[in-house]
LUMSE-876621 format. One line per 8 residues: number of its first residue (from 1); their letters; for each residue x, y, z of C-alpha. Coordinates in steps of 0.05 Angstrom, whole numbers. Example, Ala and Ser with C-alpha at 12.3 -4.5 7.8 and 13.67 -1.06 7.14 Angstrom:
2
1> AS> 246:-90:156  273:-21:143
//
This chain:
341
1> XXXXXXXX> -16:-583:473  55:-545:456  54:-577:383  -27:-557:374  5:-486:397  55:-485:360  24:-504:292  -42:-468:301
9> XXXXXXXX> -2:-406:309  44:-385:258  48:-314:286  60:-300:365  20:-242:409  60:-175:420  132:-185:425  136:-259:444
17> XXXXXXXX> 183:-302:413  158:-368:379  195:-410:427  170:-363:483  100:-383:459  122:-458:461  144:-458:526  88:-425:549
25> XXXXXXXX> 44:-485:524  88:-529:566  71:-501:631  -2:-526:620  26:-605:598  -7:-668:645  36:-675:703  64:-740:680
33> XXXXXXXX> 104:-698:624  114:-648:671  150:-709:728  189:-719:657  210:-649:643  244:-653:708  273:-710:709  303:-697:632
41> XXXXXXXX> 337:-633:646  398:-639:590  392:-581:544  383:-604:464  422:-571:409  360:-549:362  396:-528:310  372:-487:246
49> XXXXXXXX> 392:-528:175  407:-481:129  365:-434:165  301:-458:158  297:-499:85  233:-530:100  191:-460:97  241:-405:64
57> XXXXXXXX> 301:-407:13  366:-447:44  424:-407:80  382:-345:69  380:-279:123  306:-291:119  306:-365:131  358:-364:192
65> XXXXXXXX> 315:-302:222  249:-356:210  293:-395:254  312:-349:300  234:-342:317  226:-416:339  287:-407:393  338:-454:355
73> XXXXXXXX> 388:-457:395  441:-458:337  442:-431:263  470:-485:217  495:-468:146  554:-478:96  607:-435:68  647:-418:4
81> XXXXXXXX> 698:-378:-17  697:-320:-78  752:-302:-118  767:-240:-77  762:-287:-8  694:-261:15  672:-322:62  599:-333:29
89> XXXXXXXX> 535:-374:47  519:-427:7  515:-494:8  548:-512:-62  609:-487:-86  581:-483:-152  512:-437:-166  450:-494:-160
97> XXXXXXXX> 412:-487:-223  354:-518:-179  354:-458:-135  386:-400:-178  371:-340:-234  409:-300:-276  413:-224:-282  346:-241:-327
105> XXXXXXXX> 309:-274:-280  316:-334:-314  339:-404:-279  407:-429:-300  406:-484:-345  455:-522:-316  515:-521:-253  533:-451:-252
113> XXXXXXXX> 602:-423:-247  649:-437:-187  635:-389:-125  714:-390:-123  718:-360:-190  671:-307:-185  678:-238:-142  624:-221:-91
121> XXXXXXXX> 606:-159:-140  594:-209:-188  562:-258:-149  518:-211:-126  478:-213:-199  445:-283:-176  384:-292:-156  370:-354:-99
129> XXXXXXXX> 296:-331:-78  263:-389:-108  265:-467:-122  257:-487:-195  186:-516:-215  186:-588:-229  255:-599:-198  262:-661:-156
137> XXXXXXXX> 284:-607:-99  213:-568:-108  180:-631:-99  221:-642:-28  211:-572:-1  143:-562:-44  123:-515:37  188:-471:22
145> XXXXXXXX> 155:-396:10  197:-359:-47  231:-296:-35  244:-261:-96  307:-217:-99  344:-259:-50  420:-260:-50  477:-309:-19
153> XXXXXXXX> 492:-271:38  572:-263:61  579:-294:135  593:-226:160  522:-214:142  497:-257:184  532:-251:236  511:-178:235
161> XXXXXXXX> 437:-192:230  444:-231:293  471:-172:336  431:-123:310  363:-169:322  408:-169:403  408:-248:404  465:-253:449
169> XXXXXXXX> 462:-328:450  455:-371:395  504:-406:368  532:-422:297  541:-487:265  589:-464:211  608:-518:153  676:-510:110
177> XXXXXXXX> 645:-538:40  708:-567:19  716:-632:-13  790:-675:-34  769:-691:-91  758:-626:-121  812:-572:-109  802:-526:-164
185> XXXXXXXX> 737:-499:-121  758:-484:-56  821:-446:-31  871:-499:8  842:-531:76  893:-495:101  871:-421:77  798:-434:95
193> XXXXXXXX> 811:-452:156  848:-381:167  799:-343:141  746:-368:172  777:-354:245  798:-280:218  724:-275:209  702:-307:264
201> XXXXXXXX> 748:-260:304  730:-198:270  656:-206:294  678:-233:366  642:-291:364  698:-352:377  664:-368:446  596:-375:407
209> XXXXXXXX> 618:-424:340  628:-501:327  663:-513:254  638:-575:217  660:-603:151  652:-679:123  734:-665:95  770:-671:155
217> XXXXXXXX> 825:-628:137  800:-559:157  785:-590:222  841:-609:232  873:-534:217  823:-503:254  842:-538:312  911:-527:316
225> XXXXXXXX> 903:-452:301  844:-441:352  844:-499:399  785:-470:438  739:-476:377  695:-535:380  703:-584:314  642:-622:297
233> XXXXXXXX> 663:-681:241  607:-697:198  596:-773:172  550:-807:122  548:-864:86  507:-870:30  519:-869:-48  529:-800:-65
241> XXXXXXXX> 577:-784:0  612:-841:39  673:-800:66  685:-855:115  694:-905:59  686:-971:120  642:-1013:67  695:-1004:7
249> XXXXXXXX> 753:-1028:54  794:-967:24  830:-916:57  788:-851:50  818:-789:37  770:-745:75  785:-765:146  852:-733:149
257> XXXXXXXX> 889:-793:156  847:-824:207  828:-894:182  766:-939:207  816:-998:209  862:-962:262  809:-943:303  752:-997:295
265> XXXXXXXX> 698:-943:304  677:-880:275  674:-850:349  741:-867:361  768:-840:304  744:-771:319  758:-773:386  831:-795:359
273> XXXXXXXX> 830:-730:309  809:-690:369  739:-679:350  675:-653:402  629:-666:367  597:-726:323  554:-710:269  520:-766:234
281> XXXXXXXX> 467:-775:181  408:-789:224  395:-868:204  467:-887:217  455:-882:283  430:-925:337  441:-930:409  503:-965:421
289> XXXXXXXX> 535:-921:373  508:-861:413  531:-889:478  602:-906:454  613:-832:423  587:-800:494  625:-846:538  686:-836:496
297> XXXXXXXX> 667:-755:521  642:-737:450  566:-700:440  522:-741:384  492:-693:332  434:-725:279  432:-692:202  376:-681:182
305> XXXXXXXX> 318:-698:214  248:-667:185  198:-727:212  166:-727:278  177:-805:287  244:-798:271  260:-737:323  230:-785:377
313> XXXXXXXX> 277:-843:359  339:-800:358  313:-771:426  298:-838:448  367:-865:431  404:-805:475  429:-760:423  458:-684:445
321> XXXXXXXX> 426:-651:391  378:-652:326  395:-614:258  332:-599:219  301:-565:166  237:-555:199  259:-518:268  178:-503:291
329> XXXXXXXX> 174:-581:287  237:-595:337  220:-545:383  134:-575:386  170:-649:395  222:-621:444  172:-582:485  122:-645:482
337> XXXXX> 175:-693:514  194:-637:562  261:-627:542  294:-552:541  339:-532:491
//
């Protein structure tokens, strides 16, 4: 019933809130998923991915307000760094030419310039409303609505959008985008870590941010400088990304020293580096994994999850929270199994 809600109505009555709307459905579910509501009454991270990719331009104002609407109970997204040290949202830390326009209006032709070596006046001139026709990325996210004159937004931005819209709760997911094996675009771990936390401090919002990254370093900064900010370590295997390196047999330099052959599991290495949370692309993870991390006192995290089926499994197997691009779907499958978030 939720989901039918949920989907049938893209817009809410008067001043409700989408989740408001959602959980209103679930006060008329069968009793059976009712007996289960109570029974299941650990809170789920929902959180935003980029905002809201599926339906409106990635790490956008627009798309994280979208997400806003459907109750997530986090906002997910990436930074980089300009030239002048403006912390900026974006996921790449060079300009997309799938996603981005010139002055002109026209899409780049190829990688853009490094955010690092641009000011924010002059990244300002780009363009990031709309996905490029016939990209492989417009044939992913062919739902995403354009929205033409759309900027990268600084964090500050954000964070401001949030206050003044008076959510006083959500929380944000924030991810250094900062790689080893590329140090000409990125300031040191070290400095992003620090200005990040000014940041974060300037909008008094420490109590209210994890920090993720896949390099292990800023982590690692962040907490010794702030130990009361949670560190999420992202993982993945696959061709493009293996920062774990556990298949090659060769000591990885994203981990921050922290080597699957001391540790004999990727839980226990983060809970070595000091980690609370464990993020992991979504089909490296089963249940014993999941069990492990949480007895070992970490919370399981699954990036990112757009398919029903696959929300269910993840839920099935026990994990703490779900990063998606589609945050209407989690909140229709969480309010279906009776779960709050």
């Amino acid at each position: 019933m939720c989901a039918m809600i949920a989907q049938h109505y893209p817009s809410v009555p008067g001043s409700w809130s989408r989740r408001q709307f959602v959980l209103a459905g679930a006060c008329v579910l069968p009793l059976g998923t009712q007996r289960l509501q109570a029974a299941t009454a650990r809170p789920i991270d929902l959180q935003g991915h980029r905002g809201a990719r599926w339906h409106l331009p990635e790490n956008s104002l627009a798309g994280f307000e979208w997400a806003l609407q459907w109750g997530v109970t986090t906002l997910e997204l990436d930074l980089a760094v300009t030239r002048d040290e403006v912390l900026v949202i974006s996921h790449d830390p060079a300009l997309n030419p799938d996603i981005t326009r010139d002055a002109q209006g026209v899409f780049l032709g190829s990688l853009g310039p490094n955010i690092i070596g641009l000011t924010w006046e002059q990244l300002q001139a780009y363009d990031v409303g709309r996905i490029k026709p016939g990209t492989r990325y417009a044939q992913t996210f062919h739902e995403q609505q354009p929205r033409d004159g759309t900027r990268i937004p600084r964090l500050r931005d954000l964070f401001s959008m949030v206050k003044a819209l008076g959510n006083d709760t959500v929380k944000f997911a924030i991810e250094t985008k900062i790689t080893p094996l590329r140090n000409d675009q990125t300031p040191t771990a070290e400095r992003f870590a620090e200005l990040l936390l000014r940041e974060i401090d300037d909008a008094g919002l420490a109590s209210r941010v994890q920090v993720q990254s896949f390099d292990w370093r800023t982590l690692r900064h962040v907490q010794r400088l702030r130990p009361s900010i949670p560190t999420s370590y992202l993982t993945a295997q696959l061709d493009g990304l293996d920062n774990l390196q556990i298949r090659s047999g060769r000591d990885s330099a994203w981990t921050a020293g922290f080597q699957y052959r001391d540790h004999g599991s990727v839980p226990r290495m983060i809970q070595a580096a000091g980690g609370t949370y464990w993020s992991s692309f979504w089909r490296e993870l089963d249940a014993d994994k999941v069990g492990e991390a949480q007895a070992l006192g970490l919370r399981v995290l699954a990036w990112t999850v757009n398919e029903r089926a696959a929300m269910n499994r993840l839920l099935d197997m026990g994990v703490d929270g779900l990063i998606t691009d589609r945050p209407d779907l989690g909140a229709a499958v969480l309010s279906e199994r009776g779960l709050t978030w």
